[in-house]
One Martini backbone bead per residue (centre of mass of N, CA, C, O) as a GRO file, in nm:
protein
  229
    1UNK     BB    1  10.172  13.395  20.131
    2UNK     BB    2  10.336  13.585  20.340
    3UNK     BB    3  10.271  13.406  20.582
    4UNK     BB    4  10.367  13.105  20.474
    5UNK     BB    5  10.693  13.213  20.437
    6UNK     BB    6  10.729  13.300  20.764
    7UNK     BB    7  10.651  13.034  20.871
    8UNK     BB    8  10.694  12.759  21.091
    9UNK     BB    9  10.761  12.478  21.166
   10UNK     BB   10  10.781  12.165  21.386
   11UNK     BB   11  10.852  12.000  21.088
   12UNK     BB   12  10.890  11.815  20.830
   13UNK     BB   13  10.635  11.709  20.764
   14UNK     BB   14  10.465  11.999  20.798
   15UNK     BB   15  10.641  12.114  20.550
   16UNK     BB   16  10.563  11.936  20.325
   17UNK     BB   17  10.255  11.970  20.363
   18UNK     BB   18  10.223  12.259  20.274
   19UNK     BB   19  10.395  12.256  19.998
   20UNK     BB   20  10.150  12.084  19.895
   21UNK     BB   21   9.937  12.289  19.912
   22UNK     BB   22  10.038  12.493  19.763
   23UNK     BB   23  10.219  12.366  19.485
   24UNK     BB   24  10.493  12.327  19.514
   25UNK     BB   25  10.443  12.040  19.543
   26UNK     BB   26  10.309  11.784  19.302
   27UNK     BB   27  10.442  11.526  19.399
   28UNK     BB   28  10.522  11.248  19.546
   29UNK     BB   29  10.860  11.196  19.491
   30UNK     BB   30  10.945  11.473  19.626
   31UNK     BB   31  10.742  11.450  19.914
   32UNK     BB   32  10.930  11.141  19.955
   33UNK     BB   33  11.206  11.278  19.980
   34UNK     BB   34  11.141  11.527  20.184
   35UNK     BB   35  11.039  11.349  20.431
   36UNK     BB   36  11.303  11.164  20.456
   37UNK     BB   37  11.486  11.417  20.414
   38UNK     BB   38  11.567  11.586  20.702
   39UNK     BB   39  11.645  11.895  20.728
   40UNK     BB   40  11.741  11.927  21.039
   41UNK     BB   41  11.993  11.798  20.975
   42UNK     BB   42  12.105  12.078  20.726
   43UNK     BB   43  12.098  12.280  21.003
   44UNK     BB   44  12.230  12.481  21.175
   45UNK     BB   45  12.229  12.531  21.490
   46UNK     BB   46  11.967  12.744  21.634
   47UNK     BB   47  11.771  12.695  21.412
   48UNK     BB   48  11.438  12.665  21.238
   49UNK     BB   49  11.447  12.403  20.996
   50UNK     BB   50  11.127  12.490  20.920
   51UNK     BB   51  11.171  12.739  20.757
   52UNK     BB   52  11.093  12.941  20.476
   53UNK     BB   53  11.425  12.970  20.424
   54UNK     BB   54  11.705  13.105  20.412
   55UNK     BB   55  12.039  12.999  20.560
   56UNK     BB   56  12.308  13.019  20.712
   57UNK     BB   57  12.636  12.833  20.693
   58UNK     BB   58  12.892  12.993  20.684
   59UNK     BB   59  13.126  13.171  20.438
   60UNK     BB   60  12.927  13.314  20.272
   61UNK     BB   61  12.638  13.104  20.261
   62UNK     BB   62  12.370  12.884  20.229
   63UNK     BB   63  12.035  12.741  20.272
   64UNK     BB   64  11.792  12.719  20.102
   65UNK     BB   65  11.448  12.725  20.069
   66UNK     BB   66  11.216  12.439  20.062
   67UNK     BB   67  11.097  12.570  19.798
   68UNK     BB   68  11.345  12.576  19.630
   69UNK     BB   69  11.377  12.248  19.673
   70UNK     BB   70  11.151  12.189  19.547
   71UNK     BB   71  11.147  12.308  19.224
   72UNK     BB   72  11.428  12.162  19.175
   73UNK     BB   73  11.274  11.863  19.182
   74UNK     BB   74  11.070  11.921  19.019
   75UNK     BB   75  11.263  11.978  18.729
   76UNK     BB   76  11.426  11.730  18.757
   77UNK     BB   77  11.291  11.435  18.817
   78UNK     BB   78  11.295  11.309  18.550
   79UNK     BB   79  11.647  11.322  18.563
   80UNK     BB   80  11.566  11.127  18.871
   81UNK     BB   81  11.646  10.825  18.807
   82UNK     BB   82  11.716  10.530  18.829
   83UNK     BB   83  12.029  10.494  18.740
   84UNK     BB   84  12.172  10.799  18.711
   85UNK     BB   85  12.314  11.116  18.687
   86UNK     BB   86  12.409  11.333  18.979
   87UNK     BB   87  12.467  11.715  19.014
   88UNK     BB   88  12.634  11.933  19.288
   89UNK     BB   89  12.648  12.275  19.283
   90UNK     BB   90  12.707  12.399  19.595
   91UNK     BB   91  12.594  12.153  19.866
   92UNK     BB   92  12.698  12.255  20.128
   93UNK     BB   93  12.555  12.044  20.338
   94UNK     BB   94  12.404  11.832  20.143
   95UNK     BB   95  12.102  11.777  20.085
   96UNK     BB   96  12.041  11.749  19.834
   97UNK     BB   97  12.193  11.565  19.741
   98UNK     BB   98  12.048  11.329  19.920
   99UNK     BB   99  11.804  11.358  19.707
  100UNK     BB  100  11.942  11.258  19.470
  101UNK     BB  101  12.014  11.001  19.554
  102UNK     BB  102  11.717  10.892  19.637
  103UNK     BB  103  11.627  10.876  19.312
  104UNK     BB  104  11.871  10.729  19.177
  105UNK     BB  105  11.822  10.452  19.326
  106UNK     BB  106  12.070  10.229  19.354
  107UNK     BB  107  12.243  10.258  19.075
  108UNK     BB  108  12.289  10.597  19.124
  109UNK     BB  109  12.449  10.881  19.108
  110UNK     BB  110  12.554  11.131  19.333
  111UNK     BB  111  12.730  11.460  19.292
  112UNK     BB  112  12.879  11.670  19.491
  113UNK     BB  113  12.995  11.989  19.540
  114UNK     BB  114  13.264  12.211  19.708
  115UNK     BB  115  13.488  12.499  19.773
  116UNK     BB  116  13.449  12.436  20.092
  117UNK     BB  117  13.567  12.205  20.328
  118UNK     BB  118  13.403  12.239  20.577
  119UNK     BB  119  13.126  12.207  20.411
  120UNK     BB  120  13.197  11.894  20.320
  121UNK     BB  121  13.234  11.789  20.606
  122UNK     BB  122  12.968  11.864  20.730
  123UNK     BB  123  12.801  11.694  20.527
  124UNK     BB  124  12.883  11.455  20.542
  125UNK     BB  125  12.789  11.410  20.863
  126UNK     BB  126  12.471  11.483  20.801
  127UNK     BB  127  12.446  11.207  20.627
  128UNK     BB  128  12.511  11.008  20.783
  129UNK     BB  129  12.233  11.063  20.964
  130UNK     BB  130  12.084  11.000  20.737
  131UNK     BB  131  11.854  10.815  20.481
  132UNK     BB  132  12.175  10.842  20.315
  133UNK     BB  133  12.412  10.665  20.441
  134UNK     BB  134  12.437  10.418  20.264
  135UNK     BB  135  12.503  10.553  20.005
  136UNK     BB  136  12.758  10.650  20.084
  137UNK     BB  137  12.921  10.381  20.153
  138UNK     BB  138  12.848  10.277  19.865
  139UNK     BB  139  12.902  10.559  19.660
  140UNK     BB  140  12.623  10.659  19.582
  141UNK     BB  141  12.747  10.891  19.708
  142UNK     BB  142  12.941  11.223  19.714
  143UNK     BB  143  13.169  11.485  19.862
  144UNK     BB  144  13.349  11.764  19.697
  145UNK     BB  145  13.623  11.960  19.654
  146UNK     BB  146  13.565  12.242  19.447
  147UNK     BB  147  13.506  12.372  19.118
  148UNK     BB  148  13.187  12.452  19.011
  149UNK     BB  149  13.283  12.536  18.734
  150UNK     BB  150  13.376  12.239  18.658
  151UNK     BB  151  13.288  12.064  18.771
  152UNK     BB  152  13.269  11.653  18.751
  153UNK     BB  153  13.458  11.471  18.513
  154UNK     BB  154  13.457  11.158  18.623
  155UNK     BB  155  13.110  11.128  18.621
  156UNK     BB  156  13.060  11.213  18.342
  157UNK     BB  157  12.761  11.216  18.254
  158UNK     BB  158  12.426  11.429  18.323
  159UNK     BB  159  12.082  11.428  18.393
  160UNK     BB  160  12.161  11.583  18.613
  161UNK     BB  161  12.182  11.978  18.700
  162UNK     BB  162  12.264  12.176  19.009
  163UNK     BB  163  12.260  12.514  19.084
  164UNK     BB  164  12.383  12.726  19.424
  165UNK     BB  165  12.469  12.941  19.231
  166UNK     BB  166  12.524  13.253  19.075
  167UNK     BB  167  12.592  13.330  18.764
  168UNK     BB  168  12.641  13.526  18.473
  169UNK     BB  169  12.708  13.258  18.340
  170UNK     BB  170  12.740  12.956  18.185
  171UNK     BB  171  12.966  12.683  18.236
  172UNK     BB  172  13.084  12.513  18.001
  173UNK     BB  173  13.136  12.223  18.145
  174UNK     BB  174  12.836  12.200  18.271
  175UNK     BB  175  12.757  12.162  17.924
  176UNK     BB  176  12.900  11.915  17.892
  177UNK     BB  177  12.831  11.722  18.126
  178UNK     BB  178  12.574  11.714  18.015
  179UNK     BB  179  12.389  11.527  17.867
  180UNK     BB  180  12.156  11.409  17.613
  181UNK     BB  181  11.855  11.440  17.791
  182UNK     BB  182  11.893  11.672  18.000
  183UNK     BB  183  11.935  11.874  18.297
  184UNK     BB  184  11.958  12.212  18.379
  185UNK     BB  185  11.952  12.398  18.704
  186UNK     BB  186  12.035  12.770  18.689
  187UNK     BB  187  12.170  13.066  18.825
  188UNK     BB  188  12.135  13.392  18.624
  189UNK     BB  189  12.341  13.640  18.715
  190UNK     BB  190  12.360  13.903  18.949
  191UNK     BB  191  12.116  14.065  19.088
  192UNK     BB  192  11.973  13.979  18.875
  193UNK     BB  193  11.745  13.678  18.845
  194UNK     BB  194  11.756  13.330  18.673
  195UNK     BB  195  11.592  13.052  18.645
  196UNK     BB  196  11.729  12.795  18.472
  197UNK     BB  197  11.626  12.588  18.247
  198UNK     BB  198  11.840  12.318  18.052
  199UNK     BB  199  11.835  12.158  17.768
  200UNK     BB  200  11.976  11.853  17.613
  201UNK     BB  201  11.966  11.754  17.305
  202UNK     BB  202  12.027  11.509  17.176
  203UNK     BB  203  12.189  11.700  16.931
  204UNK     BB  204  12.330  11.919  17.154
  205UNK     BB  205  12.132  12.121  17.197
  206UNK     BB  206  12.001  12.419  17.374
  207UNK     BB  207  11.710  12.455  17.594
  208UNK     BB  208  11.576  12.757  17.711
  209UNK     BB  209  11.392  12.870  18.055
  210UNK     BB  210  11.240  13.060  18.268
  211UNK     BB  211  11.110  13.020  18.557
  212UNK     BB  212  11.248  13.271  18.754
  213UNK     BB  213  11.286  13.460  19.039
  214UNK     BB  214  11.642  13.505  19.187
  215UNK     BB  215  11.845  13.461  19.507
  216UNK     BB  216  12.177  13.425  19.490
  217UNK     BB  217  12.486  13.337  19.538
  218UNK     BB  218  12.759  13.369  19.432
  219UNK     BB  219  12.975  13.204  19.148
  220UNK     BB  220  13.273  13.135  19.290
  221UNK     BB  221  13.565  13.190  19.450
  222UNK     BB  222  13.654  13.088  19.749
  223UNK     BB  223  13.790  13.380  19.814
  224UNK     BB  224  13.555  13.556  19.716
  225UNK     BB  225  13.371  13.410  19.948
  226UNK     BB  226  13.541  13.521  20.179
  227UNK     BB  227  13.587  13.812  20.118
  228UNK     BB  228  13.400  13.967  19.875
  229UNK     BB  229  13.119  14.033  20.119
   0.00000   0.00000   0.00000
C-alpha cells in the first residue's frame, strides 16, 4: 500500500482508476464525479497533479490527497443528490467544491468558503476552466471569503457538510446549518485527528462517528493561518 501512496500517475483518469482498484472510491457516482472534475486543473502549476498526497497550495494551506477526497466524498454521497444543497468550508482550490456542484445538479446548489481572498480568486479561475464552469456562471456553484467556522447562513441548511481543516471541537454554527437529515465530515482534534462524521437526526439530535484518523491543517483564522505557523 505505502508504494502506491507514493507512486504518481500519469493522468486523472489513471489515477481515479488506481483508487478503484484499491477499495478506496466504491461507487460509480464518485469514481464518475472524479472522472469529470481533472484534479490537474486545481493543483499549484509545478506539482504533479495526480501524486496521491497532500500538496502546499500557499497561505500555510494544502490540497488534500485525492484518496482523502475519494472518502469524503464516499461518506458523503447519500447527502449528495441532485437537489440537495452542499458547503465546503475551507474549499481551497476549488477542487471539492466542484464535484459537490457536479452531484448536487442541475437544481442543487454547492457552495465553497474559504478565508484566504486569494485562494478564492484562485478557484474560481480553476473552475471555470473545469467541467462544473457552466454551474459556476449558473449560479448553482459560488464560492465566497469568509470564515468557515461560522458556516454560510445565506443558504442554510446544508444536506451535506464538508470541512478541510481541523477544529479543536464542531463549531456550533456548522451543527446549525446542517439539515436534519444531513451529514456533516470534519475533522476534529489539534496534533492527533479524526475524521469525524456526523449525522443530524430528524429530531435534531446527532449521531457521531469516527471514521479514520487524519492530519489537516487547523481551522484557523485567516490571520493566524498566515502568520502563526
Amino acid at each position: 500500500m505505502e508504494h502506491f501512496w507514493s507512486r504518481g500517475w500519469a493522468d486523472n483518469s489513471s489515477l481515479v482508476g488506481h483508487l478503484q482498484q484499491y477499495g478506496v472510491i466504491k461507487s460509480s457516482r464518485v469514481a464518475d464525479v472524479m472522472q469529470k472534475i481533472d484534479r490537474g486543473l486545481f493543483v499549484p502549476e509545478g506539482n504533479s497533479p495526480y501524486l496521491d498526497t497532500p500538496m502546499a497550495i500557499g497561505y500555510n494551506a494544502t490540497i488534500s490527497a485525492p484518496h482523502m477526497h475519494a472518502t469524503c466524498l464516499e461518506l458523503l454521497k447519500e447527502h449528495l443528490q441532485p437537489g440537495m444543497r452542499a458547503l465546503d468550508i475551507g474549499s481551497g482550490t476549488g477542487y471539492l467544491t466542484a464535484c459537490f456542484a457536479m452531484m448536487v445538479a442541475p437544481q442543487g446548489r454547492a457552495v465553497g468558503v474559504d478565508h484566504i481572498p486569494e485562494l478564492v480568486t484562485v478557484s474560481i479561475e480553476n473552475v471555470k476552466k473545469s467541467e462544473a464552469a457552466l454551474l459556476l456562471a449558473d449560479g448553482n456553484l459560488s464560492l465566497h471569503v469568509g470564515d468557515g467556522r461560522l458556516g454560510w447562513p445565506d443558504l442554510a441548511p446544508y444536506d451535506a457538510i464538508h470541512v478541510g481543516a481541523a477544529a479543536p471541537e464542531v463549531p456550533k454554527p456548522l451543527i446549525e446549518q446542517l439539515k436534519p437529515g444531513g451529514r456533516m465530515v470534519i475533522p476534529v482534534g489539534d496534533f492527533f485527528q479524526d475524521l469525524q462524521v456526523i449525522d443530524k437526526q430528524l429530531d435534531g439530535s446527532l449521531k457521531v462517528h469516527s471514521e479514520t484518523s487524519v492530519r489537516y491543517v487547523p481551522l484557523t483564522s485567516s490571520q493566524e493561518q498566515l502568520h502563526g505557523h
